[in-house]
N, CA, C and O of each residue as an XYZ file, in Angstrom:
520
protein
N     159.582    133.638    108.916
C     159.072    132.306    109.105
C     157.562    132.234    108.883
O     157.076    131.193    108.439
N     156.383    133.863    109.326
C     155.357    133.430    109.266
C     155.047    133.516    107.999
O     154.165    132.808    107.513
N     155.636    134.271    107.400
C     155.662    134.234    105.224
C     155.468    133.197    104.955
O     154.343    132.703    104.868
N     156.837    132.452    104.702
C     156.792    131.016    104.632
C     155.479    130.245    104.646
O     154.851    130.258    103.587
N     154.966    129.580    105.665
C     154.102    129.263    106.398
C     152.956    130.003    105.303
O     152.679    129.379    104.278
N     152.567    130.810    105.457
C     151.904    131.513    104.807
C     151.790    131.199    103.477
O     150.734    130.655    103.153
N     152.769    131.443    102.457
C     152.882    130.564    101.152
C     152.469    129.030    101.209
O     151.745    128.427    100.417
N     152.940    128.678    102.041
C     152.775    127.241    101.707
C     151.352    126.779    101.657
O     150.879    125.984    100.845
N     150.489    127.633    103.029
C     149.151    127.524    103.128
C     148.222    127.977    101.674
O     147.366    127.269    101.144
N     148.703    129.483    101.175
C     148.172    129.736     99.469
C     148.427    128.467     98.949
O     147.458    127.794     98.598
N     149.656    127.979     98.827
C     149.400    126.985     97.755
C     149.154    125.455     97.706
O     149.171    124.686     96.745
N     148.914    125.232     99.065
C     147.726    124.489     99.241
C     146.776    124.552     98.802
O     146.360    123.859     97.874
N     146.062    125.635     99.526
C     144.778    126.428     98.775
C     144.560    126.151     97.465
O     143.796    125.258     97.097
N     145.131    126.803     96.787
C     145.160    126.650     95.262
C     145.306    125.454     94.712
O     144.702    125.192     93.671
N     146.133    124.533     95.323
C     145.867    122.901     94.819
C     144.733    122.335     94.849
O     144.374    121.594     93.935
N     143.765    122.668     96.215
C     142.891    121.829     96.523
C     142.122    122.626     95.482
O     141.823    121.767     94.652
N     141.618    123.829     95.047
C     140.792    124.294     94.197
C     140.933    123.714     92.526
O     139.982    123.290     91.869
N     142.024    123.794     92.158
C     142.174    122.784     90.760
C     142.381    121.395     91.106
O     142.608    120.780     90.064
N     142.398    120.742     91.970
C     142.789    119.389     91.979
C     141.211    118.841     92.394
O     140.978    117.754     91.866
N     140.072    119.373     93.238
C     139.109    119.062     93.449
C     138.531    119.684     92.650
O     138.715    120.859     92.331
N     137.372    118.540     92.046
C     135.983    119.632     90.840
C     134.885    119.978     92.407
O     134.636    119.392     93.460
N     134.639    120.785     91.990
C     133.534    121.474     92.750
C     132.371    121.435     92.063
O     132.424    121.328     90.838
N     131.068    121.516     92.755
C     129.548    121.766     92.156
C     129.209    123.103     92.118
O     129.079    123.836     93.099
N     129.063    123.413     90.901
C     129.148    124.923     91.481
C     127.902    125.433     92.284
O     126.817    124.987     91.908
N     127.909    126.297     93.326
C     127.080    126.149     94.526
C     126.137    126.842     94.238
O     125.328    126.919     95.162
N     125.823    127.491     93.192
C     124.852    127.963     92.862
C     123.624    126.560     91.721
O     122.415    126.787     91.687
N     124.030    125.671     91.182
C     123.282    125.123     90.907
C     122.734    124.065     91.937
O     121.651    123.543     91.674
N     123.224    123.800     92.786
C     122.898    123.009     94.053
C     121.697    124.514     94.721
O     120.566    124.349     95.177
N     122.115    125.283     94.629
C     120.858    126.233     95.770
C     119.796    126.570     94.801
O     118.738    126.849     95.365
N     119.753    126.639     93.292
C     118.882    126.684     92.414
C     117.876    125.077     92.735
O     116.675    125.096     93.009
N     118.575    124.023     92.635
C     118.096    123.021     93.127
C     116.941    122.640     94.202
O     115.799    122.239     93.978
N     117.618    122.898     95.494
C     117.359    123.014     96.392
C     115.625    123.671     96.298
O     114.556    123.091     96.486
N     115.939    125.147     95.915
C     115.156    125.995     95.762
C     113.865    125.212     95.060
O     112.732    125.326     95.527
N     114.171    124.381     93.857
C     113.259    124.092     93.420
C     112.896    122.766     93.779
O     112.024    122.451     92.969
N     113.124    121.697     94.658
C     113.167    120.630     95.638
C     111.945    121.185     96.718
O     110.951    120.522     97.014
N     112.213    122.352     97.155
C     111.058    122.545     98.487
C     109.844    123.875     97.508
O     108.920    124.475     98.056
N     110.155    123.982     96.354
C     108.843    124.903     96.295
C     107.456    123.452     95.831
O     106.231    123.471     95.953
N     108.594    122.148     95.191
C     107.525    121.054     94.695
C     107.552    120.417     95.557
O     106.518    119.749     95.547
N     108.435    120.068     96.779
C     107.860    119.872     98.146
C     107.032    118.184     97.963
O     107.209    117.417     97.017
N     106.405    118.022     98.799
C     106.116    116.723     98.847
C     107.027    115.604     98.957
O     108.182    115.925     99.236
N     106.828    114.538     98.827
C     107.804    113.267     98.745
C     109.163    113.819     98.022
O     110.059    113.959     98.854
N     109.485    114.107     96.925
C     110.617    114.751     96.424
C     111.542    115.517     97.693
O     112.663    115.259     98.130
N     110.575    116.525     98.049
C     111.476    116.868     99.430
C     111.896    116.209     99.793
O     113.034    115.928     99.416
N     111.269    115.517    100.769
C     111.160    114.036    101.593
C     112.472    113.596    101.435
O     113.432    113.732    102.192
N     112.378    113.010    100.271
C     113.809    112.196     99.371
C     114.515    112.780     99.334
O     115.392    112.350    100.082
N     114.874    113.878     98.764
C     115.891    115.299     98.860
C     116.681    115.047    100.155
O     117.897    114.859    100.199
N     115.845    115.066    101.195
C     116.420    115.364    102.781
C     116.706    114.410    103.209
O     117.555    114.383    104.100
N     116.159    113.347    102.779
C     116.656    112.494    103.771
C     118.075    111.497    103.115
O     118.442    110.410    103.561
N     118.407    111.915    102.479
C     119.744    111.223    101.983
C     120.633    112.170    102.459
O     120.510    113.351    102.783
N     121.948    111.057    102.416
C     123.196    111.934    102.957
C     123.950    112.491    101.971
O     124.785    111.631    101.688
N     124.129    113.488    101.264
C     124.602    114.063     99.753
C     125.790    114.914    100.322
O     125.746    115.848    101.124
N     127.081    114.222     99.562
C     128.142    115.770     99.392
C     127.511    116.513     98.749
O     127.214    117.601     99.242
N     127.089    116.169     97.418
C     126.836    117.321     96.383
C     125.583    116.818     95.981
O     125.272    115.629     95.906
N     124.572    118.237     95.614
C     122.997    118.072     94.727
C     123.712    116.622     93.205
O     122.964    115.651     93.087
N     124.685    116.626     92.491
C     125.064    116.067     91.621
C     124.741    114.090     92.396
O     124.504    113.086     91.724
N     124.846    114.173     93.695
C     124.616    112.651     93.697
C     123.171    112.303     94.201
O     122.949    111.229     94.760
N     122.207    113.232     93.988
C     120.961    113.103     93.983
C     120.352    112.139     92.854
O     120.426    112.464     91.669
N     119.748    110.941     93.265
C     119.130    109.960     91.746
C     118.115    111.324     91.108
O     117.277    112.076     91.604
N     118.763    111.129     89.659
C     117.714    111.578     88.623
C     118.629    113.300     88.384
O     118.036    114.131     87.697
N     119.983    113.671     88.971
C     120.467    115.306     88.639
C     121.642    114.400     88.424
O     121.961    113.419     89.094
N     122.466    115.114     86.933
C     123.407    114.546     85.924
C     124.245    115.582     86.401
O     123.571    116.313     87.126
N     125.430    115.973     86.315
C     126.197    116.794     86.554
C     127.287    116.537     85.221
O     127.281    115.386     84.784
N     128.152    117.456     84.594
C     129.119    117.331     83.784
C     130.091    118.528     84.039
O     129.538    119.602     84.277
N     131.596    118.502     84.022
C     132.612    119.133     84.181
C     132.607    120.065     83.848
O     133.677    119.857     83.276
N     132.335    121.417     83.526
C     133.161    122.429     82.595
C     133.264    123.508     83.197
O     132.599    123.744     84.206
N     134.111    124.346     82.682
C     134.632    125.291     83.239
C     135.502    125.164     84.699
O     135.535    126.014     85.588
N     136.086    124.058     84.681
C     136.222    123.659     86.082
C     135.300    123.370     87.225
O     135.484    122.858     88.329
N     134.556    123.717     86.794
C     133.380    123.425     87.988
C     132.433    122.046     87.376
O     132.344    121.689     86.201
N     131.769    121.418     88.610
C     130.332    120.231     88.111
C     129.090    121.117     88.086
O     128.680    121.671     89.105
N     128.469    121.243     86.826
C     127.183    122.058     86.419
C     126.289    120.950     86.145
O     126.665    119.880     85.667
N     124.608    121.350     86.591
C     123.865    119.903     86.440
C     122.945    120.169     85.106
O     122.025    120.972     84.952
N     123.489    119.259     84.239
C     122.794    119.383     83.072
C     121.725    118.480     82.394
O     121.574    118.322     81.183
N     120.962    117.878     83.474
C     120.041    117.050     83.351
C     119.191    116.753     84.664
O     119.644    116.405     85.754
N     117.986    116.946     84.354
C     117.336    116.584     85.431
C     115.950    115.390     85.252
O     114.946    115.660     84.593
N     116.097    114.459     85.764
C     114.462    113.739     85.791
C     114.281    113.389     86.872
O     115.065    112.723     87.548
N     113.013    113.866     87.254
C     112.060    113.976     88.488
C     111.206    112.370     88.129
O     110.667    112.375     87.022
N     111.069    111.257     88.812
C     110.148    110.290     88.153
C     109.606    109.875     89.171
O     110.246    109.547     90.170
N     108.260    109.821     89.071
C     107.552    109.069     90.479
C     107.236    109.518     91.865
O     107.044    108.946     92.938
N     107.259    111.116     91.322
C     106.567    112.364     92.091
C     105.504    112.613     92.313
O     104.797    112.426     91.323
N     104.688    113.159     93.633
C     103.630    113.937     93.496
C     103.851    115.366     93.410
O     104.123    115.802     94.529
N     103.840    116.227     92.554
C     103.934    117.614     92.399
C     102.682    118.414     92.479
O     102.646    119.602     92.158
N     101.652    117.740     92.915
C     100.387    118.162     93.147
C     100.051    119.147     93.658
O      99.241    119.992     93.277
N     100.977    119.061     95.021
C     100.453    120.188     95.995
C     101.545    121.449     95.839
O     101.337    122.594     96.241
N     102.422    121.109     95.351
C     103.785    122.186     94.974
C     103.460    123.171     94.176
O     102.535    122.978     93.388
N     104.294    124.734     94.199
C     104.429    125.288     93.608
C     105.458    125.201     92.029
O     106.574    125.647     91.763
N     104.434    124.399     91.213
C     104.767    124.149     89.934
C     105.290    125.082     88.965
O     106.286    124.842     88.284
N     104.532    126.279     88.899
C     104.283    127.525     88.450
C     105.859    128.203     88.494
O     106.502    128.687     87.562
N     106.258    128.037     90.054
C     107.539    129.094     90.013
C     108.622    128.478     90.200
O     109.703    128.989     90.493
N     108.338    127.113     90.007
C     109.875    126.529     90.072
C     110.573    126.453     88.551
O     111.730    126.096     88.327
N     109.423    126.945     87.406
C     110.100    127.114     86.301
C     110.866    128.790     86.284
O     111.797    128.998     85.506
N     110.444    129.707     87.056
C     111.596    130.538     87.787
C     113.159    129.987     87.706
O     113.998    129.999     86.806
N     113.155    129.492     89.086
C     114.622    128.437     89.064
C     114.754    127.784     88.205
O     115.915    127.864     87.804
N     113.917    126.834     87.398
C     114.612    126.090     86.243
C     115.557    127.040     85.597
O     116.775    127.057     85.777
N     114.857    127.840     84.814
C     115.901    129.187     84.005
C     116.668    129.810     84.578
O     116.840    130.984     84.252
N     117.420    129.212     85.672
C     118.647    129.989     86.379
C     119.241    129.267     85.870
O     119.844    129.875     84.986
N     119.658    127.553     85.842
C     120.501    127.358     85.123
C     121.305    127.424     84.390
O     120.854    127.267     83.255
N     122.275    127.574     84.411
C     123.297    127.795     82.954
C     123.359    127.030     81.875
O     123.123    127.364     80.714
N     123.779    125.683     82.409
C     123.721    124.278     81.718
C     122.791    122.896     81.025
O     123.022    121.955     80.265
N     121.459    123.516     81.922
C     120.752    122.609     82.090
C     120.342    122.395     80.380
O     120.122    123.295     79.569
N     120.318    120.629     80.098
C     119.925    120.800     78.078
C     118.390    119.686     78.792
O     117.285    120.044     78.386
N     118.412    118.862     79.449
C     117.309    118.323     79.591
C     116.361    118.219     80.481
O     117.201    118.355     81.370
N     115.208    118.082     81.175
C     114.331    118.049     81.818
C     113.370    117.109     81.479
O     112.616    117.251     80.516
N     113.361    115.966     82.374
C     112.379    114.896     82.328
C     111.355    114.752     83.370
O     112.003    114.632     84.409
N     109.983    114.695     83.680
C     109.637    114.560     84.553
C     108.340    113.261     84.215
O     107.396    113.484     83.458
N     108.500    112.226     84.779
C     107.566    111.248     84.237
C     107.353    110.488     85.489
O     108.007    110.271     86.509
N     105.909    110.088     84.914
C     105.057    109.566     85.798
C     104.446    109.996     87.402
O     103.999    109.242     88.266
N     104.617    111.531     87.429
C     104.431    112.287     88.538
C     103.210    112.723     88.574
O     102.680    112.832     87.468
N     102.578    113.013     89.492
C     101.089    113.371     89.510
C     101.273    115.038     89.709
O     101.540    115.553     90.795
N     101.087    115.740     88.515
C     100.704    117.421     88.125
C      99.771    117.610     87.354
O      99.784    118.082     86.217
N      98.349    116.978     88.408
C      97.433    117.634     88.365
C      96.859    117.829     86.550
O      96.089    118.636     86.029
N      97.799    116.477     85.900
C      97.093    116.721     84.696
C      97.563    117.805     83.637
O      97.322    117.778     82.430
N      98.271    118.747     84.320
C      98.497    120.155     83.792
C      99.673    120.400     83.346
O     100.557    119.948     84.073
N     100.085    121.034     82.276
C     101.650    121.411     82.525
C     101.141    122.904     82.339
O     100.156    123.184     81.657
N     102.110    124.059     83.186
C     101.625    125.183     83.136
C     102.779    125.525     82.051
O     103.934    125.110     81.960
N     101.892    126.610     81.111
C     102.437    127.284     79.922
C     103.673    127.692     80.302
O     104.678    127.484     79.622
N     103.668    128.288     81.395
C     105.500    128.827     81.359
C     106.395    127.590     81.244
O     107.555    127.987     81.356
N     106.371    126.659     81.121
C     107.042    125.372     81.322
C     107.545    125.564     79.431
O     108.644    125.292     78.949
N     106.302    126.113     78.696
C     107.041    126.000     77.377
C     108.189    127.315     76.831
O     108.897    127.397     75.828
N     108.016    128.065     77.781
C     109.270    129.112     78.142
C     110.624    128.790     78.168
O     111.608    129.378     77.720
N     110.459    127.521     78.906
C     112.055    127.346     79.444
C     113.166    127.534     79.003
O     113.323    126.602     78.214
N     114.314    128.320     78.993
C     114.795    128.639     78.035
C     116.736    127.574     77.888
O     117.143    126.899     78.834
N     117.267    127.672     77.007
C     118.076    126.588     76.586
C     118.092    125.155     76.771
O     119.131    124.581     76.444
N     116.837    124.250     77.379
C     116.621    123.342     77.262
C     116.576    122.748     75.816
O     116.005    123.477     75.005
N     117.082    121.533     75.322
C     117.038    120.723     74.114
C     115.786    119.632     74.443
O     114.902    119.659     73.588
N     115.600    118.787     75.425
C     115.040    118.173     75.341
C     113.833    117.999     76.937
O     114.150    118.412     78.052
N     112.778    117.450     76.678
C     111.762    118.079     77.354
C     110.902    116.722     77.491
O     110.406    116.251     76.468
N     110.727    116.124     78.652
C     109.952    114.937     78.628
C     108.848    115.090     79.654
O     109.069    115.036     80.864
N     107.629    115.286     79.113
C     106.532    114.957     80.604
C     105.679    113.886     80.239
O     105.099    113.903     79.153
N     105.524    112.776     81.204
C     104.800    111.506     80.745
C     104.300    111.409     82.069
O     105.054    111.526     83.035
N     102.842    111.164     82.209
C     101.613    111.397     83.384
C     101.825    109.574     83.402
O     101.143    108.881     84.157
């Protein structure tokens, strides 16, 4: 009887895993990661919303594949990134798997974009507007 029981619970399991898309949880903690190193208001905003997933954050795109939701777009708009660690959140950017775009406009960085930013690697498209 506890077999039984037992099976039925696996394949539950296994339904809810193909029948629900998931975020995969590593681009949500890549996120994250890079949410509190630029810190400021962005944080702020970050935290104080109620989010199942980094994917229903305004301005992070998410798309299906592999079974999982991967975020393949990001625009940051109407940030201060001033006081943030700018420098190493292009670190985390390049964890991504998916990511093709990166927009960040009208945010205050200090004027600067730091050279590793032209590193980034499998990005297609690239927007910074002061």
């Amino acid at each position: 009887m506890q077999f039984n029981f037992y099976l039925k619970l696996k394949f539950f399991e296994l339904l809810l895993i193909f029948l629900i898309p998931i975020v995969k949880g590593n681009d949500c903690i890549i996120l994250e990661n890079i949410v509190n190193l630029i810190g400021n208001d962005l944080q702020k905003n970050y935290y104080n919303q109620t989010l199942n997933s980094c994917c229903e954050f305004n301005g992070v795109i998410c798309e299906h594949i592999n079974n999982e939701n991967h975020i393949i777009k990001i625009q940051f708009n109407n940030y201060d990134f001033s006081k943030g660690d700018f420098y190493e959140s292009v670190n985390q950017i390049n964890k991504f798997e998916y990511l093709t775009s990166l927009e960040i406009m009208n945010s205050n960085i200090n004027n600067t974009i730091p050279k590793k930013y032209w590193k980034i690697k499998k990005i297609g498209i690239f927007k910074f507007i002061f």
